[in-house]
MARBA-3410 file (N, C-alpha, C, O; in Angstrom, 1 decimal):
70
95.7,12.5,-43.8,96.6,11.4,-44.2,96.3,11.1,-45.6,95.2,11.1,-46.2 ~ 97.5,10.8,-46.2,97.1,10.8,-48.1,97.5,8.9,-48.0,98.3,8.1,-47.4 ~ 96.2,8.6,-49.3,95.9,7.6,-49.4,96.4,7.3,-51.0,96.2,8.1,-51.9 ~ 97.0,6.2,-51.0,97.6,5.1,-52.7,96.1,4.0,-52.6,96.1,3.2,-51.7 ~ 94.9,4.0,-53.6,94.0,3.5,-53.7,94.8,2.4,-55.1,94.9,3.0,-56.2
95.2,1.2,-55.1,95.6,0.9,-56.2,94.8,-0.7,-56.6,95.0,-1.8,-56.0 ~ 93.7,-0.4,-57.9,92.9,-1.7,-58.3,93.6,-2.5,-59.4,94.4,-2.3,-60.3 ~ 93.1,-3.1,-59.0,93.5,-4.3,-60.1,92.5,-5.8,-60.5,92.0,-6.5,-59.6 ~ 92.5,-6.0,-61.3,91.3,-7.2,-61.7,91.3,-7.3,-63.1,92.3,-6.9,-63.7 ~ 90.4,-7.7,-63.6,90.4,-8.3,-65.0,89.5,-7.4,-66.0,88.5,-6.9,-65.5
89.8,-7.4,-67.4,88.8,-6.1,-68.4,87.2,-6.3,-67.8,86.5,-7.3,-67.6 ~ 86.8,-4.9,-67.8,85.3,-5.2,-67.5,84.8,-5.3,-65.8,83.6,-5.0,-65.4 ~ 85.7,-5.7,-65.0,85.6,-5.9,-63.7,85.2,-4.7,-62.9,84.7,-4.9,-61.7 ~ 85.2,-3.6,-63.3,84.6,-2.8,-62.7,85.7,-1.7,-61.9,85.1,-1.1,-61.0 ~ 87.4,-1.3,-62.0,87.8,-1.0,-61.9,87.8,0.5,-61.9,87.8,1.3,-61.0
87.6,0.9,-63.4,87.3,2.2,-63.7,86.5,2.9,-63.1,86.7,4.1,-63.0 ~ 85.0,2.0,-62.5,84.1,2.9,-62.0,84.3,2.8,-60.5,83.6,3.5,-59.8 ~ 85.1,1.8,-59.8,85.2,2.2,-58.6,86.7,2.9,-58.6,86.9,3.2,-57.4 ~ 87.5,3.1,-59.1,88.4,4.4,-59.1,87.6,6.1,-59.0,87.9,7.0,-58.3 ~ 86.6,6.1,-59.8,86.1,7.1,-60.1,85.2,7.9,-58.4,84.9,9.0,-58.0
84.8,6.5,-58.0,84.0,6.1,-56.7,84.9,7.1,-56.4,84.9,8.3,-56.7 ~ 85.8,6.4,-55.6,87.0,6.6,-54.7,87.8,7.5,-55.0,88.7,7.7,-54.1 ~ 88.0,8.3,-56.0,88.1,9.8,-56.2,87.0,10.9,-55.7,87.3,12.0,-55.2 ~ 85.9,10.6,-55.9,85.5,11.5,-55.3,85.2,11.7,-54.3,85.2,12.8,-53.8 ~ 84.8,10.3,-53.7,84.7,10.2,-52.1,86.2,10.7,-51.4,86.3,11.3,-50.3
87.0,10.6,-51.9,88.3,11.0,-51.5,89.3,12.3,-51.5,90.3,12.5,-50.9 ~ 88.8,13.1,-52.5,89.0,13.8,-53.0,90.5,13.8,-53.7,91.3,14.7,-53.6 ~ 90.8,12.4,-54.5,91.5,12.3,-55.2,91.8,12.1,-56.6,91.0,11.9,-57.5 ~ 93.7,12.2,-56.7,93.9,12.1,-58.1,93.7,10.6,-58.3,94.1,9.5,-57.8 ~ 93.0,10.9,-59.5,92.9,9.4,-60.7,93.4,9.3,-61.5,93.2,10.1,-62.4
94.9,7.9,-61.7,95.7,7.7,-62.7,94.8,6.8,-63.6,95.5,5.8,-63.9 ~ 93.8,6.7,-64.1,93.2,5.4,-65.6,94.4,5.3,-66.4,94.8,6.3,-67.0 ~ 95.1,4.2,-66.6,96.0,3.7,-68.0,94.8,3.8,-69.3,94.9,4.4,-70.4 ~ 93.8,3.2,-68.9,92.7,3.2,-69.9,93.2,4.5,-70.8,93.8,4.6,-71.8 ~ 92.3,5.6,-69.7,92.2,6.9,-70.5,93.0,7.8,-70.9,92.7,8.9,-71.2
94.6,7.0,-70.8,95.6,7.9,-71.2,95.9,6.9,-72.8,96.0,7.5,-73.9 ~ 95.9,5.7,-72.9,96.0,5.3,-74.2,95.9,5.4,-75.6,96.8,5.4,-76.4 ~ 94.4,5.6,-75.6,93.8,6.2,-76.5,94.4,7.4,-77.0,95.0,7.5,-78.0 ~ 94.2,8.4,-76.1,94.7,9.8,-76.5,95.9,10.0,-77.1,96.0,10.7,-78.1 ~ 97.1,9.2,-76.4,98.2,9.2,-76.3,98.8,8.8,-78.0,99.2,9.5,-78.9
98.6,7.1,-78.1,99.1,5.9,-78.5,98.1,6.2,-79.9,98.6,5.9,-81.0 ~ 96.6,6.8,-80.1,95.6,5.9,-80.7,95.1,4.8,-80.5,94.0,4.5,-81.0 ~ 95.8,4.0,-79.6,94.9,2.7,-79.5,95.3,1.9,-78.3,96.3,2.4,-77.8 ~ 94.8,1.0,-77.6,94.5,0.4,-76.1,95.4,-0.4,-75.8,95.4,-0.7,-74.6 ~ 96.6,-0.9,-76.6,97.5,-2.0,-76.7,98.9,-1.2,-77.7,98.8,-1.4,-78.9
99.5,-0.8,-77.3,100.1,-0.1,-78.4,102.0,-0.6,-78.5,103.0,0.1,-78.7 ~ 102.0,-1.6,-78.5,103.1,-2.5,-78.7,104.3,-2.5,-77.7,105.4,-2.5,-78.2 ~ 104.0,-2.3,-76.3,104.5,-1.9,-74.7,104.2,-1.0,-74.4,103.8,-1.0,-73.3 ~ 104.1,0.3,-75.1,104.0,1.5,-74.5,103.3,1.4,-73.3,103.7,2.0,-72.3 ~ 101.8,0.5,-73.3,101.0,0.7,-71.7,102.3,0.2,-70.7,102.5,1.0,-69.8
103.0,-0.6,-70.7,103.9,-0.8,-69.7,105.1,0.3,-69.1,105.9,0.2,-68.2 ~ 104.8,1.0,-70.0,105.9,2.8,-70.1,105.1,3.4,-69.3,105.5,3.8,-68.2 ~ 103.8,3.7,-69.6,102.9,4.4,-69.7,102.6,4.1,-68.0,103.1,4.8,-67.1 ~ 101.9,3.2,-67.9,101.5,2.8,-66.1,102.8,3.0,-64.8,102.7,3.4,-63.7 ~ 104.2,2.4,-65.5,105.5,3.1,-64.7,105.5,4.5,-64.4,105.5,5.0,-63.3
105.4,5.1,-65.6,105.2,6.8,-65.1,103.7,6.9,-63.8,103.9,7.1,-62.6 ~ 102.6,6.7,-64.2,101.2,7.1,-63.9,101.8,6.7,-62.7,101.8,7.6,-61.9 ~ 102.3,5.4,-62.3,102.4,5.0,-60.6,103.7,5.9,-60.0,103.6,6.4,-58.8 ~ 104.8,6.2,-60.7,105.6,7.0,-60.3,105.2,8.4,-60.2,106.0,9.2,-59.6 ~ 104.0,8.9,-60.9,103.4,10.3,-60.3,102.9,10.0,-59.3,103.1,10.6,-58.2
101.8,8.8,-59.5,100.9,8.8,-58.0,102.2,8.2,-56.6,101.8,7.9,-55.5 ~ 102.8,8.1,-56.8,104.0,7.8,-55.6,104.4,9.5,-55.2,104.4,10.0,-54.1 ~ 104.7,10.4,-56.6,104.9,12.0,-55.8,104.1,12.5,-55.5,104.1,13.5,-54.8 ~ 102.6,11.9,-56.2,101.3,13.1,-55.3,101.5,12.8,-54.2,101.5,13.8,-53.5 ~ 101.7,11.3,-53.7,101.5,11.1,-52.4,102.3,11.5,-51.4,101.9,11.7,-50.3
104.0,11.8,-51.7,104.8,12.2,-51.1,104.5,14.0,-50.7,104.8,14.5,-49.7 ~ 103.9,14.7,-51.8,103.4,16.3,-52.1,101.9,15.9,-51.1,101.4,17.0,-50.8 ~ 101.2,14.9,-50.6,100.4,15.0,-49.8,99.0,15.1,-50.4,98.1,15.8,-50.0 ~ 98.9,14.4,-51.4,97.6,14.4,-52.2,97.4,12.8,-52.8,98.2,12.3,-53.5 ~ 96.2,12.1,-52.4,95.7,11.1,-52.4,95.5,10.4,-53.6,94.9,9.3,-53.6
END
């Protein structure tokens, strides 16, 4: 059965490392907005783009999950 693990809370809360948890105990895909930013943008806030950015990430993790992958 494929699993949508989706956190949410406030900077620092601990988010990132229990995503990472829960990937591996699960053997799943991990969307981080975090760690696409940087790379992406250069920087953590990049004048909406994270709001572009997290639409896609949740609309992949909606087709992993339909393709059967957690």
């Amino acid at each position: 059965m494929t699993t949508l693990f989706l956190t949410v809370g406030l900077p620092g809360a601990g988010k990132t490392t229990r995503a990472r948890q829960l990937a591996e105990e699960h053997s799943a895909l991990r969307l981080t907005p975090d760690e696409w930013m940087i790379p992406l943008f250069g920087e953590a806030e990049a004048d909406g783009k994270r709001d572009v950015l997290e639409g896609r990430l949740l609309w992949l993790g909606l087709e992993a999950l339909r393709l059967g992958t957690s």
